[in-house]
C-alpha positions as a Markdown table, in Angstrom:
| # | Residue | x | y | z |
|---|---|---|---|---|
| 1 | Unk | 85.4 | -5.2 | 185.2 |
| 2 | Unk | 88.7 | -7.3 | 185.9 |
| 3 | Unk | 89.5 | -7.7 | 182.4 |
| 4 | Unk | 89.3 | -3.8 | 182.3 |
| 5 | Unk | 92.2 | -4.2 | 185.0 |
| 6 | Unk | 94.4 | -6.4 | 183.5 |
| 7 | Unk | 94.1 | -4.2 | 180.3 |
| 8 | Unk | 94.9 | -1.1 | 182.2 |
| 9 | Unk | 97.5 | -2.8 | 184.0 |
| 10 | Unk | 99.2 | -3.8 | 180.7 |
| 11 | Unk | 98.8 | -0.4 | 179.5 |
| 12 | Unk | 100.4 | 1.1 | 182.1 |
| 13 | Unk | 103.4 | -1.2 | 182.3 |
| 14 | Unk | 103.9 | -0.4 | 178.5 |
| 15 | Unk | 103.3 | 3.0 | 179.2 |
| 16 | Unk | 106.3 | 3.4 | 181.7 |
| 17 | Unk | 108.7 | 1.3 | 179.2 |
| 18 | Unk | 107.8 | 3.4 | 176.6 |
| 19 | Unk | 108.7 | 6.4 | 178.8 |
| 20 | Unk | 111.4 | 5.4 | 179.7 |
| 21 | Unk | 112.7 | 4.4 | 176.2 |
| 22 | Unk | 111.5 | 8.5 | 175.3 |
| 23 | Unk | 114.1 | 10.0 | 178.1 |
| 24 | Unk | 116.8 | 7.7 | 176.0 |
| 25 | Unk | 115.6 | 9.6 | 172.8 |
| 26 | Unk | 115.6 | 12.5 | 173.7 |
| 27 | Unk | 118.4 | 12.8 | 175.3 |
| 28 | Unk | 119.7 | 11.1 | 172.4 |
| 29 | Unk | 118.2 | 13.8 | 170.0 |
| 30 | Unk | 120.0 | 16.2 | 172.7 |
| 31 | Unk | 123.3 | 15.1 | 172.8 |
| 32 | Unk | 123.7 | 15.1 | 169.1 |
| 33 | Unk | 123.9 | 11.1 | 168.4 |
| 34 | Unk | 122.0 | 9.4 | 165.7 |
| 35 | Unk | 118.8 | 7.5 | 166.5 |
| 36 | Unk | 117.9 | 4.9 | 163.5 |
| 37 | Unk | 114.4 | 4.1 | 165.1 |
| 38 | Unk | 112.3 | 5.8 | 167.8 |
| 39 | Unk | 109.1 | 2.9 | 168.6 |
| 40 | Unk | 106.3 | 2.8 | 170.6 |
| 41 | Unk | 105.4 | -0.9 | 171.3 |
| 42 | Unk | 107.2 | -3.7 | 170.0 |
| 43 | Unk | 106.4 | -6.6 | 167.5 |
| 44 | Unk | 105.5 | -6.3 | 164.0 |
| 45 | Unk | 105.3 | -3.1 | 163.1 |
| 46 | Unk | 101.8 | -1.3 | 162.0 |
| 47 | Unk | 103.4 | 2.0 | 161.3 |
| 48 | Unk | 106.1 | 3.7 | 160.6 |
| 49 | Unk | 107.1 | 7.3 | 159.2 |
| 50 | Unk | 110.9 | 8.0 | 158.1 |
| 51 | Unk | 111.2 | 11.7 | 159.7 |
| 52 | Unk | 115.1 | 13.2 | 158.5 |
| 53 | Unk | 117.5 | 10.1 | 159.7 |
| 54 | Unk | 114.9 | 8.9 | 162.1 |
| 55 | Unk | 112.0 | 6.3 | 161.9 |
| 56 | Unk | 109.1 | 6.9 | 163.9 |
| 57 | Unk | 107.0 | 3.5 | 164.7 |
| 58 | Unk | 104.0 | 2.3 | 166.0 |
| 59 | Unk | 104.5 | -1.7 | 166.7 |
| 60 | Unk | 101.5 | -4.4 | 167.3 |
| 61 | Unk | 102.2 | -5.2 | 171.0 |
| 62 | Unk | 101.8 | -2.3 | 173.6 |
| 63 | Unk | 104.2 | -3.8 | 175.7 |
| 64 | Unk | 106.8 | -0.9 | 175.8 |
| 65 | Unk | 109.0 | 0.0 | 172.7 |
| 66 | Unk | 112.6 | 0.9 | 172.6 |
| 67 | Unk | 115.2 | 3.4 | 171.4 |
| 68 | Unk | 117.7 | 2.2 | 168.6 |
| 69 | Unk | 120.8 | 4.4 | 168.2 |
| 70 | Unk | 123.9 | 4.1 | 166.0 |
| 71 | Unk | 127.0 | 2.4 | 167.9 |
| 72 | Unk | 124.7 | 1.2 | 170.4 |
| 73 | Unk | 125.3 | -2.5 | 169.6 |
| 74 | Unk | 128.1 | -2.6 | 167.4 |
| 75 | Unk | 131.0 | -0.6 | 166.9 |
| 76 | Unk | 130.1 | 2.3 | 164.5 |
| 77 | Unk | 132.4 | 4.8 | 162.1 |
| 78 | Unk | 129.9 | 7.4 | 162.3 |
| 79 | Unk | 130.9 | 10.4 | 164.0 |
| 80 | Unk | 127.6 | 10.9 | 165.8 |
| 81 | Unk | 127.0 | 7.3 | 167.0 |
| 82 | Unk | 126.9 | 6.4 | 170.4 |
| 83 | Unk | 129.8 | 4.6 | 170.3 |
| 84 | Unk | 131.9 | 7.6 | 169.5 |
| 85 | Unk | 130.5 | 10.1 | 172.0 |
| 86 | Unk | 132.1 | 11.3 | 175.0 |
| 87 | Unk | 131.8 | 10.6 | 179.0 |
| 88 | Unk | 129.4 | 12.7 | 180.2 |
| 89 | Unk | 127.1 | 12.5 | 177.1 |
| 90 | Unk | 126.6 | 8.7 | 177.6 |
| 91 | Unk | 126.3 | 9.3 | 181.0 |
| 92 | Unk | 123.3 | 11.4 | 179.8 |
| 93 | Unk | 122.0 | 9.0 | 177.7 |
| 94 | Unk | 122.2 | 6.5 | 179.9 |
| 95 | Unk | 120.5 | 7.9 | 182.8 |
| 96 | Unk | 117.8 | 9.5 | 180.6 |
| 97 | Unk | 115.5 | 6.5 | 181.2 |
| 98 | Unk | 115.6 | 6.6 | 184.4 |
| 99 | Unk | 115.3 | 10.1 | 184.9 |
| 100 | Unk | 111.7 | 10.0 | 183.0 |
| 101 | Unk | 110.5 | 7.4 | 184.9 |
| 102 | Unk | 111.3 | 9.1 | 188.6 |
| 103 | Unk | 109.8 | 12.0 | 186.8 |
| 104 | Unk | 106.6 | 10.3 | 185.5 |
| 105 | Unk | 105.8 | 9.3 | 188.9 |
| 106 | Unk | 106.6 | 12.4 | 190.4 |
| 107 | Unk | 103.9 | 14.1 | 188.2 |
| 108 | Unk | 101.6 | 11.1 | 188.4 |
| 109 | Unk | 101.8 | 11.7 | 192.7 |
| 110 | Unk | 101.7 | 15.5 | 191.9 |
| 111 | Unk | 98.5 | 15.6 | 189.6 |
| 112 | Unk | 96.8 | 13.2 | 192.4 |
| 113 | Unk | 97.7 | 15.3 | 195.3 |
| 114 | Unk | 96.2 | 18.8 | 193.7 |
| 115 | Unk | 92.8 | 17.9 | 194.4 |
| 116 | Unk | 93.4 | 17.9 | 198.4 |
| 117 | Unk | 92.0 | 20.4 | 200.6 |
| 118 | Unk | 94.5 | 20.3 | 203.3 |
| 119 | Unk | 98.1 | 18.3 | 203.9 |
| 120 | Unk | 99.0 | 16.4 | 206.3 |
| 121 | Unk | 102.1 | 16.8 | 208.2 |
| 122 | Unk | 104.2 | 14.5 | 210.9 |
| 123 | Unk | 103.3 | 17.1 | 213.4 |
| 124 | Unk | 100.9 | 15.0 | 216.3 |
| 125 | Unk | 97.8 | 16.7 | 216.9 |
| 126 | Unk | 96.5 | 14.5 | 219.5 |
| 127 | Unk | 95.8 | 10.6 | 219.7 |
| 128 | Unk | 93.4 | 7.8 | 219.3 |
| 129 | Unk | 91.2 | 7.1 | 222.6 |
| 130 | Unk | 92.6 | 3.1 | 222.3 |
| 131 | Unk | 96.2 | 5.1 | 222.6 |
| 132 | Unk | 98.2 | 4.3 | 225.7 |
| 133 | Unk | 100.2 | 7.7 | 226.6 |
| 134 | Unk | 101.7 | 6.1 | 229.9 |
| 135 | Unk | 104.0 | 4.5 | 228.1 |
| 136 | Unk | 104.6 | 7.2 | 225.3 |
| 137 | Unk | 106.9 | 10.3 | 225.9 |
| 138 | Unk | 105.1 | 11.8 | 222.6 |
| 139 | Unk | 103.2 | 14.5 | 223.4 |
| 140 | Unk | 100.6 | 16.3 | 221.2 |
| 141 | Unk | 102.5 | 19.3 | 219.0 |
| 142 | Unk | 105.6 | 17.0 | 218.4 |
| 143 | Unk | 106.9 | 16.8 | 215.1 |
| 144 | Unk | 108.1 | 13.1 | 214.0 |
| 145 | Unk | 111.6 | 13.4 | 213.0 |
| 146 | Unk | 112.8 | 10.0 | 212.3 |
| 147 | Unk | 111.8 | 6.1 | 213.9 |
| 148 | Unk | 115.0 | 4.2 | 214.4 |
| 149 | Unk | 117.6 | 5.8 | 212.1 |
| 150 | Unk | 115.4 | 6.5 | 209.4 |
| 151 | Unk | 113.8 | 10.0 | 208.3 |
| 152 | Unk | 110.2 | 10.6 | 208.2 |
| 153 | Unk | 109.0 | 12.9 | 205.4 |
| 154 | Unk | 105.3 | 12.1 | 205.4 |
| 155 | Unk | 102.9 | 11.1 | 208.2 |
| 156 | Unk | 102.5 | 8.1 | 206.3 |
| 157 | Unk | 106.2 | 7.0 | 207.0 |
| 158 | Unk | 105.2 | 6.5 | 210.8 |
| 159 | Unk | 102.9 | 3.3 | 210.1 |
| 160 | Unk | 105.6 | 1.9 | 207.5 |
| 161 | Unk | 108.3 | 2.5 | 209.7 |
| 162 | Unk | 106.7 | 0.9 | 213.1 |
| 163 | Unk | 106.0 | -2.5 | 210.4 |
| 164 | Unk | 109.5 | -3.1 | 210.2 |
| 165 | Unk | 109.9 | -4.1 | 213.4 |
| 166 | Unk | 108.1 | -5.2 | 216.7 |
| 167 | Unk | 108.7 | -4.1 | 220.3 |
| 168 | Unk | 110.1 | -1.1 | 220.9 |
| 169 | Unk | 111.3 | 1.9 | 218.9 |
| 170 | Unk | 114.3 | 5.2 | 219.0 |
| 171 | Unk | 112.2 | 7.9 | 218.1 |
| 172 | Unk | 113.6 | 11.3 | 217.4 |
| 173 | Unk | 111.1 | 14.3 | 217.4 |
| 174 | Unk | 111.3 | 18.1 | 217.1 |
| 175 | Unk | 109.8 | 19.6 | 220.5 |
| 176 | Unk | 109.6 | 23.5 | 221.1 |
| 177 | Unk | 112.5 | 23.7 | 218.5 |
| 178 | Unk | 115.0 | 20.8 | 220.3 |
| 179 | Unk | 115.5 | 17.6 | 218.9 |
| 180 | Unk | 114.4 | 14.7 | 221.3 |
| 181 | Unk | 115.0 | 11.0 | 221.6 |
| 182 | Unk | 112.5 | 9.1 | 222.8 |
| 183 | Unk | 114.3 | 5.5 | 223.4 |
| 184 | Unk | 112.7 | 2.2 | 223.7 |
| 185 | Unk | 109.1 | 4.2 | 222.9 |
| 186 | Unk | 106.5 | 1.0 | 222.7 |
| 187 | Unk | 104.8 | 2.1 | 219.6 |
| 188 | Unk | 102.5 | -0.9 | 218.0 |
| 189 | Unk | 100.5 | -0.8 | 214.9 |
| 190 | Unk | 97.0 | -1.5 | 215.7 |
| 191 | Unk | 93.0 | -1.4 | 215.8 |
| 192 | Unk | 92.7 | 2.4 | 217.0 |
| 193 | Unk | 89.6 | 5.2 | 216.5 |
| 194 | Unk | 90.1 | 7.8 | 213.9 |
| 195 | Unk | 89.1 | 11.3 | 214.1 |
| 196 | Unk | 86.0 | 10.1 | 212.0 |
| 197 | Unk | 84.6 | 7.5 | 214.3 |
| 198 | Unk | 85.5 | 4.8 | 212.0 |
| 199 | Unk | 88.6 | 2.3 | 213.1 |
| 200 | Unk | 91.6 | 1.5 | 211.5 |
| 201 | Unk | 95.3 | -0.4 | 211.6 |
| 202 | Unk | 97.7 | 2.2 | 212.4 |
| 203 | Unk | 99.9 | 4.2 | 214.5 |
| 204 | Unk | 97.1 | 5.5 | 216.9 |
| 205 | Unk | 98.3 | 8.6 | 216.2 |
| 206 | Unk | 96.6 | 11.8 | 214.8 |
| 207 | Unk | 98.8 | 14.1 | 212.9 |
| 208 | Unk | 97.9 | 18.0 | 212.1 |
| 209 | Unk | 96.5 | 19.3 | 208.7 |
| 210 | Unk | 97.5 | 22.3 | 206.9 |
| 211 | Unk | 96.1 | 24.6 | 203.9 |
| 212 | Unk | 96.7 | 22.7 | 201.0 |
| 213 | Unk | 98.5 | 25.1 | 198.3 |
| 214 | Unk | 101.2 | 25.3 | 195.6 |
| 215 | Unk | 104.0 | 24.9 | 197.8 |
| 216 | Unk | 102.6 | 22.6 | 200.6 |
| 217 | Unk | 101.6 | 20.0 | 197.2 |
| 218 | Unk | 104.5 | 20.4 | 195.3 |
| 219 | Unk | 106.7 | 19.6 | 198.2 |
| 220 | Unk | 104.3 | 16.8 | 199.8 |
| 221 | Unk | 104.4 | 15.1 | 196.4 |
| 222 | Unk | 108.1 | 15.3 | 196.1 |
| 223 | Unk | 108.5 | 13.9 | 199.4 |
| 224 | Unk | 105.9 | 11.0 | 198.2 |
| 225 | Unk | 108.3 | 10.2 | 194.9 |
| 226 | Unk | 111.7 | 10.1 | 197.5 |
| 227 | Unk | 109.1 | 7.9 | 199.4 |
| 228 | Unk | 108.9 | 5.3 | 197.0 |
| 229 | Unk | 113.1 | 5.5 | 196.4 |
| 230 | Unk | 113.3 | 4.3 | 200.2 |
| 231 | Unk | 110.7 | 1.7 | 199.7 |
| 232 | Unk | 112.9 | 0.0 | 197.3 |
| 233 | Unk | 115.9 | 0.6 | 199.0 |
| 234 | Unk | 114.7 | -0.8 | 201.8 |
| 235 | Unk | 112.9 | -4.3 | 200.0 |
| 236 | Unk | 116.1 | -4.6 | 198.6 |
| 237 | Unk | 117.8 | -4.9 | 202.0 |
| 238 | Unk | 115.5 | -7.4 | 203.2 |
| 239 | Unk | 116.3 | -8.9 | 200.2 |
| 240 | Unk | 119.7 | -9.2 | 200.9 |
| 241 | Unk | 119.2 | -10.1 | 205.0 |
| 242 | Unk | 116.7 | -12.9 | 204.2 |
| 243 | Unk | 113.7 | -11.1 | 206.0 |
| 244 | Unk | 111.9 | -11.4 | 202.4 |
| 245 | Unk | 112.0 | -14.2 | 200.1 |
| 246 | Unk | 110.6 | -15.2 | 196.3 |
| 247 | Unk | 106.9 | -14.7 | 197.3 |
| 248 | Unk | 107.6 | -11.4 | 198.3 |
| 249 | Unk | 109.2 | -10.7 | 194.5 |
| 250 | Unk | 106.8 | -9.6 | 191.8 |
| 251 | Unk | 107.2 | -10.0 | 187.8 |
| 252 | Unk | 104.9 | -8.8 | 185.3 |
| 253 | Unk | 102.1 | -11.4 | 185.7 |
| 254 | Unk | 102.2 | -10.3 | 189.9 |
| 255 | Unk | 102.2 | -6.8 | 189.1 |
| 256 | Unk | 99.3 | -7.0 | 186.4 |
| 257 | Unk | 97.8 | -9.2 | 189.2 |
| 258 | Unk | 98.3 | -6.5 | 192.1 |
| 259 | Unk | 97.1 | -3.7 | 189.7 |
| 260 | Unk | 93.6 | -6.0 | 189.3 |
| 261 | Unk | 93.4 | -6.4 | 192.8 |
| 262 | Unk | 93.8 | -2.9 | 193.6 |
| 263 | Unk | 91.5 | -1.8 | 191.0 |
| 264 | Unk | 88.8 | -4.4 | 191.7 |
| 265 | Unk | 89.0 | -3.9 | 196.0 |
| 266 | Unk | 87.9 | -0.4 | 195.3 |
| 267 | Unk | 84.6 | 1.4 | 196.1 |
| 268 | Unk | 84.4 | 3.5 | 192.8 |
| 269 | Unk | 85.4 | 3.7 | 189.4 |
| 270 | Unk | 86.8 | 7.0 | 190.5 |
| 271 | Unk | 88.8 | 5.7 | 193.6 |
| 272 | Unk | 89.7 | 2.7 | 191.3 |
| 273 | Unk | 91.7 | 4.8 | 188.8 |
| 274 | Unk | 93.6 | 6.6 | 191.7 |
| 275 | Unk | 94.7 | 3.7 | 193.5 |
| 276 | Unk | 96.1 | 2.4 | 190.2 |
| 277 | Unk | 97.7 | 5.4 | 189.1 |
| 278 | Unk | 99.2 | 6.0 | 192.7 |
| 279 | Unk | 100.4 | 2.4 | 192.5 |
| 280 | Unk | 101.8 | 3.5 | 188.8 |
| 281 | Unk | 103.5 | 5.9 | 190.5 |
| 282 | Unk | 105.1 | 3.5 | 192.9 |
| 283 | Unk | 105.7 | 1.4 | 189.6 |
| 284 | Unk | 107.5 | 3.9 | 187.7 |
| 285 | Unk | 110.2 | 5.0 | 190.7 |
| 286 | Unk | 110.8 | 1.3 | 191.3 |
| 287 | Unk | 111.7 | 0.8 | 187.5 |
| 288 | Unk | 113.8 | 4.1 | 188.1 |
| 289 | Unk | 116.0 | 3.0 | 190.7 |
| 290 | Unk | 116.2 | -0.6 | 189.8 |
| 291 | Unk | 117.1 | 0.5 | 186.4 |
| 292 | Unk | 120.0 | 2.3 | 187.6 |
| 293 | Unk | 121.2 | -0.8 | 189.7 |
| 294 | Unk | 125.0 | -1.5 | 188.4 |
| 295 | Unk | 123.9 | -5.1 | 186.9 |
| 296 | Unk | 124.7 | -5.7 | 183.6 |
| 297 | Unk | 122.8 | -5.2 | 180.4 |
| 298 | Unk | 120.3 | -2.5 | 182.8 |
| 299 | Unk | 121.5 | 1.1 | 182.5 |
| 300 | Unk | 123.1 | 1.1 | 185.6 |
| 301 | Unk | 125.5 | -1.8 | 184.5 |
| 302 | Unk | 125.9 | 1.0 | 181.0 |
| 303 | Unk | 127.1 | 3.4 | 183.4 |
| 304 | Unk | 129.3 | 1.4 | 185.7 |
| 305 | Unk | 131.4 | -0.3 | 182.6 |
| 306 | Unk | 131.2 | 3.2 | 181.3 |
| 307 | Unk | 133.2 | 4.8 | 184.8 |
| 308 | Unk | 135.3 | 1.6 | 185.1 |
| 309 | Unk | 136.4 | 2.6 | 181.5 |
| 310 | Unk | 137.0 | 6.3 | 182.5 |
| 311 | Unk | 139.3 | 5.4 | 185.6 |
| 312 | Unk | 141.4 | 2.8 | 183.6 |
| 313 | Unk | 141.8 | 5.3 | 180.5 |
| 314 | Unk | 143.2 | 7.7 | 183.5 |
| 315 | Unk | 145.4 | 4.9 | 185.1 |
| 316 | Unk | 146.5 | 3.1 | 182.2 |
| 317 | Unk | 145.7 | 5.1 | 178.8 |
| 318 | Unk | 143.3 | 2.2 | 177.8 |
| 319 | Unk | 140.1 | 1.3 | 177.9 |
| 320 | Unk | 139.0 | -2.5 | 178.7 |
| 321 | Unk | 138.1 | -4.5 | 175.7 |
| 322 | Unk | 134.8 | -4.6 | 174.2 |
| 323 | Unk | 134.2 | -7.9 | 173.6 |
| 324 | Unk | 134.5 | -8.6 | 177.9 |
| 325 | Unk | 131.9 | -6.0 | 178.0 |
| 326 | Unk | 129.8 | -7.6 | 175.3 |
| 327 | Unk | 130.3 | -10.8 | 177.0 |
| 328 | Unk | 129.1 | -9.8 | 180.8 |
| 329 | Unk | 126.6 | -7.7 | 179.5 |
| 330 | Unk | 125.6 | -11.1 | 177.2 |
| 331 | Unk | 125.7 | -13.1 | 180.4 |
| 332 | Unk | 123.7 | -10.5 | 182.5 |
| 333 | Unk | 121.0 | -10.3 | 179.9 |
| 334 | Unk | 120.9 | -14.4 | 180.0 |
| 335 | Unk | 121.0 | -14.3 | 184.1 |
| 336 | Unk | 118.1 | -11.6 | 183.9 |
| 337 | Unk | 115.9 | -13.0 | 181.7 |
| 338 | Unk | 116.1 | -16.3 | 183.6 |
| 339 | Unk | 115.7 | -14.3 | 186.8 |
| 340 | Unk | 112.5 | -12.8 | 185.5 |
| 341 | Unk | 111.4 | -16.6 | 184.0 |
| 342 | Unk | 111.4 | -17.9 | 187.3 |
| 343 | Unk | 109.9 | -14.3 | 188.9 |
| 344 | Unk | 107.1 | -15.0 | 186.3 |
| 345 | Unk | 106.6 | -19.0 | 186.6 |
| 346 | Unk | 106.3 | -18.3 | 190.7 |
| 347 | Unk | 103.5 | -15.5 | 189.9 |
| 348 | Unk | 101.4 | -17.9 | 187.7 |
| 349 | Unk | 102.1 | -20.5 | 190.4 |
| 350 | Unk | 100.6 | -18.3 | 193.4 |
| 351 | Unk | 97.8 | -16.9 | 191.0 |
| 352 | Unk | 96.7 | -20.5 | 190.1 |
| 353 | Unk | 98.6 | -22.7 | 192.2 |
């Protein structure tokens, strides 16, 4: 079954590139500009159908595909090229990746979630037996607002929220309608008795179940999709403060390597494909946002050259060069790709190292 994995894991990482390369197409096809060639996978090409001014293709490696537009890479006379369009439709454009892929996860979290019976929510219904209350002010019919500064929108939050840190905790909950701070609360993660008998690492915390219906799913899985936003923030601050390091990173060897793993640790086929689309879910937000990050030759680094150019038209009636923005965007795309070499030569290390 592990080859099945890696096969699905491929698929779905091609999947989400491909997706994203769509929201650039459309929103291409939208906003009026030419597209020369719309592809799904990349590689030699197997198919191809020339639809008005557009190719259509179907390439050998499922691996993703990509959206080619006039004035995209060179400067173009073409009225409808990129090149030529305005502000706010390359804004559009640019963001139109990322839009689908926050979307695509969205809908993957939304079509897993409307099988559920009941929700639940942050409200505490009670708490494990192995739970110490003497030295907890929570008290059962609180609602978990936020644990040290940061919101809680699922129950779920709680445990990732208490693994950031050890010792003690500023907890903020909604009692009989009156916000409450709970300082210095010394909540652990633990071994603790669920309401099933059966023990887990948690919280030690029970929280309350509602009705599970249009509403209660549609806004549960929204809050899931911001969710996975936060979890990137917040890898990408530890990042930053040292508190994680290169074996924490992932390229596309460790993520076809997590996708097996999760697939293969599962009970059932059936629990199998949920765990790897909720973890293509997680995939497809984290391509989102990190997508949008304002490093060159990513869209983000599109759409900060692309304000930088709208404040110095303002200021100074001129926009900066091209060839500078060629040239960092060159030199991003160098620095990435190495980035990502070493990302991937460290995932083969720790797979077969």
């Amino acid at each position: 079954m592990t080859i099945v994995y890696i096969l699905a894991a491929i698929l779905i990482f091609g999947v989400l590139i491909a997706v994203h390369e769509f929201g650039h197409f459309a929103a291409a096809k939208l906003c009026g500009v030419r597209v020369n060639e719309f592809s799904i996978g990349m590689g030699p090409l197997i198919w191809h159908k020339e639809t008005g001014e557009t190719q259509y293709s179907f390439r050998l490696l499922p691996i993703g595909g990509f959206c080619a537009m006039e004035g995209e890479d060179e400067t173009s006379e073409d009225a409808r090229s990129l090149n030529r369009q305005g502000f706010f439709r390359k804004l559009v454009i640019f963001a139109a990746g990322s839009f689908m892929n926050f979307l695509a996860g969205f809908l993957i979290i939304l079509a897993l979630n409307s099988g559920l019976d009941t929700v639940a929510t942050t409200q505490v219904a009670g708490f494990a037996p192995e739970f110490d209350q003497s030295v907890s002010g929570l008290q059962a019919g609180d609602i978990i607002h936020s644990i040290d500064g940061e919101r809680v929108y699922l129950f779920s939050d709680v445990d990732l929220l208490l693994s950031l840190s050890s010792g003690t905790h500023d907890i903020v909950v909604l009692r009989d309608g009156e916000k409450v701070t709970l300082e210095d609360e010394s909540l652990t993660l633990g071994i603790y008795t669920g309401v099933d008998g059966s023990t887990y690492r948690g919280g030690g915390i029970y929280s309350t179940g509602v009705e599970a219906n249009l509403w209660t799913i549609l806004r549960t899985s929204w809050l899931n999709t911001i969710d996975f936003v936060r979890i990137v923030r917040l890898s990408l601050q530890m990042l930053v403060t040292g508190e994680a390091g290169m074996d924490d990173l992932s390229g596309p060897v460790g993520i076809v390597s997590t996708i097996t793993q999760v697939g293969t640790a599962s009970e059932t086929i059936g629990a199998a494909v949920e765990n790897i689309l909720y973890f293509g879910a997680m995939l497809a937000v984290n391509l989102a946002v990190m997508n949008m990050l304002p490093i060159p030759a990513l869209d983000g680094g599109k759409i900060f050259f692309l304000i930088i150019d709208e404040i110095t038209m303002k200021l100074f009636r001129k926009k900066i060069p091209e060839k500078y923005e060629t040239a960092v965007n060159t030199a991003g795309f160098v620095a990435l790709m190495g980035f990502m070499l070493l990302v991937t030569f460290h995932d083969v290390f720790k797979l077969f190292g």
